[in-house]
C-alpha positions as CSV (number, residue, x, y, z in Angstrom):
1,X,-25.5,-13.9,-12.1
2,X,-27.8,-13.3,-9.4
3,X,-28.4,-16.8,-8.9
4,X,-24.2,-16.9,-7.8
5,X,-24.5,-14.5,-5.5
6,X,-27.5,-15.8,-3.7
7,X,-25.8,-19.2,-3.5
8,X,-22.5,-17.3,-2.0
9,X,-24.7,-15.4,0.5
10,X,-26.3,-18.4,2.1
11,X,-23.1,-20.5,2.0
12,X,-21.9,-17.4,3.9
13,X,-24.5,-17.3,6.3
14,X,-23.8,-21.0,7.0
15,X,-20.5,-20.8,6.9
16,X,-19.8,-18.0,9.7
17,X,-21.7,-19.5,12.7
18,X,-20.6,-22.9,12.4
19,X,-17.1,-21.9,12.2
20,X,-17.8,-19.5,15.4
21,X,-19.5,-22.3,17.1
22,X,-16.9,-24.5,16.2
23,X,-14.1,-21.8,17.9
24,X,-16.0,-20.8,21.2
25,X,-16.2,-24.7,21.7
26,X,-12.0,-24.8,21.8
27,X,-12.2,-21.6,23.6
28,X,-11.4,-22.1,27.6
29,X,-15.2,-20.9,29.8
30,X,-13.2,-18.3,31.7
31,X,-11.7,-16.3,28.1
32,X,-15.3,-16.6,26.8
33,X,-16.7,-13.1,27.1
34,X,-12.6,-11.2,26.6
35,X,-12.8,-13.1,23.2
36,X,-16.4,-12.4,22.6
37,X,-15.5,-8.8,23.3
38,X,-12.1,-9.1,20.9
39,X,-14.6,-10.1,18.4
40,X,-17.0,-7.2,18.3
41,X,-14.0,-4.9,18.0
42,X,-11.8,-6.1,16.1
43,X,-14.5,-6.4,13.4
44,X,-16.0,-3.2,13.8
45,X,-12.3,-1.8,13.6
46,X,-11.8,-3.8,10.4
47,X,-15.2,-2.7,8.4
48,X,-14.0,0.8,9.7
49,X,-10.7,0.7,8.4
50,X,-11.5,-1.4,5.3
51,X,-14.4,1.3,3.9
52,X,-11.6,3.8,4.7
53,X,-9.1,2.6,2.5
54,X,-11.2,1.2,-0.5
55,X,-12.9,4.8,-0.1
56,X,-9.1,6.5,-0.2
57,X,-8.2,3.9,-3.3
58,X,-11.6,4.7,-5.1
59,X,-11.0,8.2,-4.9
60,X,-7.5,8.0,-6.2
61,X,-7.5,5.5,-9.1
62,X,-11.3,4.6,-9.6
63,X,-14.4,3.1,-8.8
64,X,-13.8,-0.2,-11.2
65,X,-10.0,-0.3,-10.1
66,X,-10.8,-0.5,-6.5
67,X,-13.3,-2.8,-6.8
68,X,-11.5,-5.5,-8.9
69,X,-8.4,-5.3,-7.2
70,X,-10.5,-6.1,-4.1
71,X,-12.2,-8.8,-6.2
72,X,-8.5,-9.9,-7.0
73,X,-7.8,-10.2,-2.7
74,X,-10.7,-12.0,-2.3
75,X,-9.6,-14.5,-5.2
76,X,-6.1,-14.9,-3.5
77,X,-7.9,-15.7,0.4
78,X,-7.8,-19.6,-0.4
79,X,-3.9,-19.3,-0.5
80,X,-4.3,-18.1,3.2
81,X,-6.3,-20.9,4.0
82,X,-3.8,-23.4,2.7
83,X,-0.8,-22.1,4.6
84,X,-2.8,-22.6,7.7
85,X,-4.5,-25.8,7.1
86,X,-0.4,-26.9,7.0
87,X,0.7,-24.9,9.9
88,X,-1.9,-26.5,12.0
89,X,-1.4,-29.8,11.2
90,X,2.2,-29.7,12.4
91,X,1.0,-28.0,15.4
92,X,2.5,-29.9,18.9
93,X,-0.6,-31.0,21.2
94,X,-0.5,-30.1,24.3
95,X,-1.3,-32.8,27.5
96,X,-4.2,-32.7,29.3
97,X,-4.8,-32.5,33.0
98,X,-7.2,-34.8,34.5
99,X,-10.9,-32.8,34.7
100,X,-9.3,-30.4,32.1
101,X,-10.9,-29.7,28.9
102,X,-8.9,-31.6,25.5
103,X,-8.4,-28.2,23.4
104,X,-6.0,-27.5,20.2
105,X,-4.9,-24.2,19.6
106,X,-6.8,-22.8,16.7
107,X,-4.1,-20.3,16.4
108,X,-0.5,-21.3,16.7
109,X,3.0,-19.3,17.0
110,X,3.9,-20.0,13.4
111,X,1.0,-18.3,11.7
């Protein structure tokens, strides 16, 4: 068991700053440090709220509730992935200026 959950923490520490590379790459130089900034908060906001409600939840059902049904949202995340992985790929392209940077929305209206 332990052996899992190293192997899921060093995909995970693998995963994350590729996939923010990857982002601030398609991410125009002037909205660099607003997003950078969106980042930090909106995470800190989400840990915050997040312990908040799993605390509330614990409290009211129980420990082993709270933490499989977490376990049970954290099973169903791929399905998220899969509705945007379609989304995206229908996503128009937008034309390019000459000297302008080729981007593609990494977040589009449908999502």
């Amino acid at each position: 068991m332990a052996s899992i959950e190293f192997g899921v923490i060093i995909a995970m520490s693998l995963f994350n700053p590729v996939v923010a590379t990857f982002r601030l790459k398609h991410i125009e130089h002037e909205r660099l440090s607003r997003t950078l900034s969106a980042w930090q908060i909106s995470s800190s906001l989400a840990t915050a709220f997040l312990t908040l409600a799993w605390g509330v939840l614990a409290a009211l059902t129980s420990t082993r509730i709270a933490i499989g049904l977490a376990g049970l949202l954290l099973l169903a995340t791929p399905l998220l992935l899969l509705r945007a992985a379609t989304s995206r790929d229908s996503a128009p392209v937008r034309t390019v200026a000459r000297g302008e940077r080729r981007t593609r929305p990494l977040i589009t209206e449908e999502m």
